[in-house]
BADREN-587661 format. One record per atom (N, C-alpha, C, CB): residue number from 1; residue in three letters; atom name; x, y, z. Coordinates in pm, 1 decimal. Glycine has a CB too. Layout:
residues N
KEMAR  seq  type  atom         u         v         w
KEMAR  NUM   ALA    CA         X         Y         Z
...
This chain:
residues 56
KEMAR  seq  type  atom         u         v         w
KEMAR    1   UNK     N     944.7     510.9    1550.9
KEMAR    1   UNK    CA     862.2     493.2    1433.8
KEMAR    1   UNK     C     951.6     441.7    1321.2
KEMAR    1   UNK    CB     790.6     626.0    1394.1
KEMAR    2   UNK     N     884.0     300.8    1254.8
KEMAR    2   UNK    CA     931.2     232.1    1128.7
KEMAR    2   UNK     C     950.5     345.4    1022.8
KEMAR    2   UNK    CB     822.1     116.9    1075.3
KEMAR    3   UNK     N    1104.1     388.3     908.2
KEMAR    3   UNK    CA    1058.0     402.9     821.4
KEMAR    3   UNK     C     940.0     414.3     767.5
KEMAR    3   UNK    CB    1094.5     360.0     794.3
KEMAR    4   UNK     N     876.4     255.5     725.5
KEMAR    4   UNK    CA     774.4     188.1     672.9
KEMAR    4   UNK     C     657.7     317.6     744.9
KEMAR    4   UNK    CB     768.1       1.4     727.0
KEMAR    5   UNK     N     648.4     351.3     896.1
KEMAR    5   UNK    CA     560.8     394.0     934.0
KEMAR    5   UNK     C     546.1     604.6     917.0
KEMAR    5   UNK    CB     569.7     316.4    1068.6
KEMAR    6   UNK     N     687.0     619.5     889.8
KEMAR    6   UNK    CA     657.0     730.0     846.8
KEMAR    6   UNK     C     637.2     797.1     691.4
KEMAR    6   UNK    CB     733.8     778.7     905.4
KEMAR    7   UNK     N     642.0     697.5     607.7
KEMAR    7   UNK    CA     549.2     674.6     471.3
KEMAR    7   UNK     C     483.7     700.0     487.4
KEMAR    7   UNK    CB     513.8     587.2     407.6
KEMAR    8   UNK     N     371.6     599.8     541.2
KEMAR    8   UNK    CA     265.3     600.3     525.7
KEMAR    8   UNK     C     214.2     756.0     611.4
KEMAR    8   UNK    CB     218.4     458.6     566.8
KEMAR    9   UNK     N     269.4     810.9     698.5
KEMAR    9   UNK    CA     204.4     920.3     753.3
KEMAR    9   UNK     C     240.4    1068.3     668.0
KEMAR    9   UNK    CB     249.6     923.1     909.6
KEMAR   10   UNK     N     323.9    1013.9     612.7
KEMAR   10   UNK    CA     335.1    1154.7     476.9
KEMAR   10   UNK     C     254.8    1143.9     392.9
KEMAR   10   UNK    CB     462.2    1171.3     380.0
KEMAR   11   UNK     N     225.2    1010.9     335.7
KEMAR   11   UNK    CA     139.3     985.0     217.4
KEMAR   11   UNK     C       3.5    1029.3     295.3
KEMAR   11   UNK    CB     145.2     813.7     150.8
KEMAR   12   UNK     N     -73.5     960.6     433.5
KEMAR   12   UNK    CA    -146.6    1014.9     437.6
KEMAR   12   UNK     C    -195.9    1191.7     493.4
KEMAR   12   UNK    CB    -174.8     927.6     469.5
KEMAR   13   UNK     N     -50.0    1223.2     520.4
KEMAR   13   UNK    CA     -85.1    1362.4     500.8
KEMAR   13   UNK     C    -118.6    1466.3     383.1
KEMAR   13   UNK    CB      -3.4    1405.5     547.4
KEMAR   14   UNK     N     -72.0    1354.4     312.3
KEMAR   14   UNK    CA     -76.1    1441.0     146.4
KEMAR   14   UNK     C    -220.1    1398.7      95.0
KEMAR   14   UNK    CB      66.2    1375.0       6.4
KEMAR   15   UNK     N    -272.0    1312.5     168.8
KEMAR   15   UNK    CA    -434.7    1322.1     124.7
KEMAR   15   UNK     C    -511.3    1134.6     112.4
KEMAR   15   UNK    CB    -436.9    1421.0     -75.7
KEMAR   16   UNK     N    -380.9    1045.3     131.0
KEMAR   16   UNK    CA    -388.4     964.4      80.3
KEMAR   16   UNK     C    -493.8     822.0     158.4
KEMAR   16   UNK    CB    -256.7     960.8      52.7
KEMAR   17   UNK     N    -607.9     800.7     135.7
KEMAR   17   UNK    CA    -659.1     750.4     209.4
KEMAR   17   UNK     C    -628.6     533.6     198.8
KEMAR   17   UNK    CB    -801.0     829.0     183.3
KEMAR   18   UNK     N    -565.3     507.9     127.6
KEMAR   18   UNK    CA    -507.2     385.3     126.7
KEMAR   18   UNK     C    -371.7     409.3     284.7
KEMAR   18   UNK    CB    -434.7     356.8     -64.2
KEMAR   19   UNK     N    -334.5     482.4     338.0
KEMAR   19   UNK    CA    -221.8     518.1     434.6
KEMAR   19   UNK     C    -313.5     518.6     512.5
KEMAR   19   UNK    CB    -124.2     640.8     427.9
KEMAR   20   UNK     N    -452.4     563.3     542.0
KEMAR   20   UNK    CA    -508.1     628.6     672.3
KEMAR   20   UNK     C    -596.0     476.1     693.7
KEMAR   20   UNK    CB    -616.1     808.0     651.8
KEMAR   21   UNK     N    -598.1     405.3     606.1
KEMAR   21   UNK    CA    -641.6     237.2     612.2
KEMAR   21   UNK     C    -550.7     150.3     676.3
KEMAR   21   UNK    CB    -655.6     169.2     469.9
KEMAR   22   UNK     N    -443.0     197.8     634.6
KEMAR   22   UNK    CA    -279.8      87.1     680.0
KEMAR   22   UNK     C    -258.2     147.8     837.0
KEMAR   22   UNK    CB     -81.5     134.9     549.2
KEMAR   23   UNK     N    -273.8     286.0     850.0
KEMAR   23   UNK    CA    -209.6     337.6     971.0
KEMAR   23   UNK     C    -332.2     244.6    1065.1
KEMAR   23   UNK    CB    -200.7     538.7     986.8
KEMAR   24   UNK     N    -451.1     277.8    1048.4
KEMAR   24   UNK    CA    -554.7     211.0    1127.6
KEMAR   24   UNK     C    -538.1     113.0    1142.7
KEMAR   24   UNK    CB    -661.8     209.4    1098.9
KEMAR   25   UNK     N    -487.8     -29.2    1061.6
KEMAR   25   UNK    CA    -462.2    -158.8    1092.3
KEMAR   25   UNK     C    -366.5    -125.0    1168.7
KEMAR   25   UNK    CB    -435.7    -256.3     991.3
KEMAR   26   UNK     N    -263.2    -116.5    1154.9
KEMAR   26   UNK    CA    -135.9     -98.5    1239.7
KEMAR   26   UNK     C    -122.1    -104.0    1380.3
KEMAR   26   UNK    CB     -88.5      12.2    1217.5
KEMAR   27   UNK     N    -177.3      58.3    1401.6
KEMAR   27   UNK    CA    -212.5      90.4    1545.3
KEMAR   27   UNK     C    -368.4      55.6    1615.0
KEMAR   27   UNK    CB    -190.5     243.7    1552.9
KEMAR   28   UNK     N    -450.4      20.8    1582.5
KEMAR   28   UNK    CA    -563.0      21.4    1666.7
KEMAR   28   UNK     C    -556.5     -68.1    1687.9
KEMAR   28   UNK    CB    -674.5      53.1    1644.3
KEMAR   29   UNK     N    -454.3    -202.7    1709.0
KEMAR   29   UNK    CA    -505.4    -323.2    1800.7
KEMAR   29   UNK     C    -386.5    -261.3    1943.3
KEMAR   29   UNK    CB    -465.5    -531.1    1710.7
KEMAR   30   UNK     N    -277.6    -195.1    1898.2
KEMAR   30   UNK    CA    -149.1    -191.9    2004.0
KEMAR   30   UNK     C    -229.1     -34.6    2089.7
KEMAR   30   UNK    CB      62.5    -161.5    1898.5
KEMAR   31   UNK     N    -373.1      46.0    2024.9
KEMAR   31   UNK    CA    -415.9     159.0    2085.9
KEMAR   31   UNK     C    -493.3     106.3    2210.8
KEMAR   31   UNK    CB    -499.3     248.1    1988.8
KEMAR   32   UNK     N    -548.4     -38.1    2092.8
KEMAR   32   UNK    CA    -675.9    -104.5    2247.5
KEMAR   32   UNK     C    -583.4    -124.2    2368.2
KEMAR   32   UNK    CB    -769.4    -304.6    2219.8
KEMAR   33   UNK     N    -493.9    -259.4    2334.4
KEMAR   33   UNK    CA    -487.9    -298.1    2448.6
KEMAR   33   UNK     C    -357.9    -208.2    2536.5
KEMAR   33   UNK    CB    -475.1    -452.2    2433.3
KEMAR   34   UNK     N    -328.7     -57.9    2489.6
KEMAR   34   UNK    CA    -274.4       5.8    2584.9
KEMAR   34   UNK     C    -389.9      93.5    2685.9
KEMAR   34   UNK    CB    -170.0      90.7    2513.8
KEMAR   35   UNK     N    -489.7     118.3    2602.6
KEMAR   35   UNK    CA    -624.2     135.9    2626.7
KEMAR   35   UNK     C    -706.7      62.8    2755.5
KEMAR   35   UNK    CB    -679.4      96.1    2504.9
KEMAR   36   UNK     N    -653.2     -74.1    2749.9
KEMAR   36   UNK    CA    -719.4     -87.6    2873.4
KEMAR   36   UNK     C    -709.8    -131.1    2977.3
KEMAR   36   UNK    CB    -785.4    -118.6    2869.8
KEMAR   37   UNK     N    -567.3     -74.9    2964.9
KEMAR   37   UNK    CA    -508.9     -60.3    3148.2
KEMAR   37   UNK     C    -557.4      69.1    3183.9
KEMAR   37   UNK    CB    -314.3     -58.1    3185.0
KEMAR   38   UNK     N    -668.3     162.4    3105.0
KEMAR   38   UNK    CA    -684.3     264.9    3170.1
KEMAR   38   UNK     C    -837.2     281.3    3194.5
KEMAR   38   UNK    CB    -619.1     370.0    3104.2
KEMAR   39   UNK     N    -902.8     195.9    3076.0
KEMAR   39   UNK    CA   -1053.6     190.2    3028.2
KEMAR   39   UNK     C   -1085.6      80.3    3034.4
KEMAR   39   UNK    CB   -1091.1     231.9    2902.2
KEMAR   40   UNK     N   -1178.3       6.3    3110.7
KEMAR   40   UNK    CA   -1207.8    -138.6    3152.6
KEMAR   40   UNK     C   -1360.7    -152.0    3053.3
KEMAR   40   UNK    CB   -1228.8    -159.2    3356.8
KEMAR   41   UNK     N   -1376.3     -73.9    3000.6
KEMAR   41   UNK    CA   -1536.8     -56.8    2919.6
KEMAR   41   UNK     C   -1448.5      -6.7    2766.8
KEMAR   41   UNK    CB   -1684.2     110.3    3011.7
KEMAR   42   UNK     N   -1457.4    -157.5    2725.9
KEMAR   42   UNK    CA   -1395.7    -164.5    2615.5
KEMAR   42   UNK     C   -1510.4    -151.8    2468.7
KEMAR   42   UNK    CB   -1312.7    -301.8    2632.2
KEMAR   43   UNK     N   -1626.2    -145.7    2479.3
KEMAR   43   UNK    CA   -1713.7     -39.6    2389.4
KEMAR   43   UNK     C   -1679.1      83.6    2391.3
KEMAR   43   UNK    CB   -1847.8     -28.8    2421.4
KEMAR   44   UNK     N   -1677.6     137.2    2487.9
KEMAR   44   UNK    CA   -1624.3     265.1    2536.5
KEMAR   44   UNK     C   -1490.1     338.1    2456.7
KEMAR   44   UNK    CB   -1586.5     235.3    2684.6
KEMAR   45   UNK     N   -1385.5     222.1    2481.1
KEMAR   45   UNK    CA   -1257.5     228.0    2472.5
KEMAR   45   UNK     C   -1292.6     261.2    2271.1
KEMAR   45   UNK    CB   -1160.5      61.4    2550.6
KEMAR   46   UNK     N   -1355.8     165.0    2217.8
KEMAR   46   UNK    CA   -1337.9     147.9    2085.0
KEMAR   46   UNK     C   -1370.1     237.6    2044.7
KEMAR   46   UNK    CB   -1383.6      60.6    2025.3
KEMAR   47   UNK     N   -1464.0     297.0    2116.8
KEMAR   47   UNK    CA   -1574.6     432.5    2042.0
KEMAR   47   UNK     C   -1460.4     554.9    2060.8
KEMAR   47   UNK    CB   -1767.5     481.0    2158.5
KEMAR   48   UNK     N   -1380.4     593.0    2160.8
KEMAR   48   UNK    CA   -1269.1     655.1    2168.0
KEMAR   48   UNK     C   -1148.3     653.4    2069.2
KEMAR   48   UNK    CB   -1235.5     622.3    2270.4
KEMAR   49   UNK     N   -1121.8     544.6    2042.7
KEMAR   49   UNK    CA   -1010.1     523.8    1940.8
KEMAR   49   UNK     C   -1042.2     576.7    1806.0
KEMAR   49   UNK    CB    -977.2     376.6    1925.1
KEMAR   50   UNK     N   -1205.5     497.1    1796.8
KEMAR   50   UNK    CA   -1265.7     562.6    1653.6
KEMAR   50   UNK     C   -1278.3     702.8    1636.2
KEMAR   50   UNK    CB   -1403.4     519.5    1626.2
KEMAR   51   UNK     N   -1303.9     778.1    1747.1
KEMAR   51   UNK    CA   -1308.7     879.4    1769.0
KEMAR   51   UNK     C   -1190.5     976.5    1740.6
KEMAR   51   UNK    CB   -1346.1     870.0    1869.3
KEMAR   52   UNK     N   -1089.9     937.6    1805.7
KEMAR   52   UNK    CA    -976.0    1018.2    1771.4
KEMAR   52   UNK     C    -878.5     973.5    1628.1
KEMAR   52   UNK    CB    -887.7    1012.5    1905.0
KEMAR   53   UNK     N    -942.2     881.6    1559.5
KEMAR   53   UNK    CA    -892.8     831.8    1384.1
KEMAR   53   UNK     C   -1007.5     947.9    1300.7
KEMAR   53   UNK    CB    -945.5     599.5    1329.5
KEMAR   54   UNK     N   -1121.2     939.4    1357.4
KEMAR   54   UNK    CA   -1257.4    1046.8    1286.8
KEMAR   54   UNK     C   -1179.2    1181.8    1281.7
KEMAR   54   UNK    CB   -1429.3    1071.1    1405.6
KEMAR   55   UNK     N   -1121.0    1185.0    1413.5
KEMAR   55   UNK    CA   -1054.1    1363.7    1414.4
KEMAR   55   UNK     C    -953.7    1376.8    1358.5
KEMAR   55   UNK    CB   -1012.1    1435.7    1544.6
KEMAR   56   UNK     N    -836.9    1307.3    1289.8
KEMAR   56   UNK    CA    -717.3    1326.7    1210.8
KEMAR   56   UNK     C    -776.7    1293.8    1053.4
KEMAR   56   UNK    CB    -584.2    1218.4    1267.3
């Protein structure tokens, strides 16, 4: 993990929802496509990812 990337995960632990915007760009394109060497139902896959960003 970047510096750069553990900023932003302090800031958004401290409440900060401009970090929980950046972390989401970041990782949810490198979440998909590790995503679907496992999940070939890539609606599926997205609704999962969203899913586990909804729960943090």
């Amino acid at each position: 993990m970047t510096d750069q990337e553990q900023e932003l995960w302090k800031a958004f632990q401290g409440g900060s929802t401009k970090a929980f915007e950046e972390i989401l760009e970041i990782f949810y394109r490198p979440m998909f496509d590790y995503g679907t060497r496992f999940q070939k139902d890539h609606d599926q896959l997205s609704d999962d990812i969203h899913d586990l960003f909804l729960s943090l």
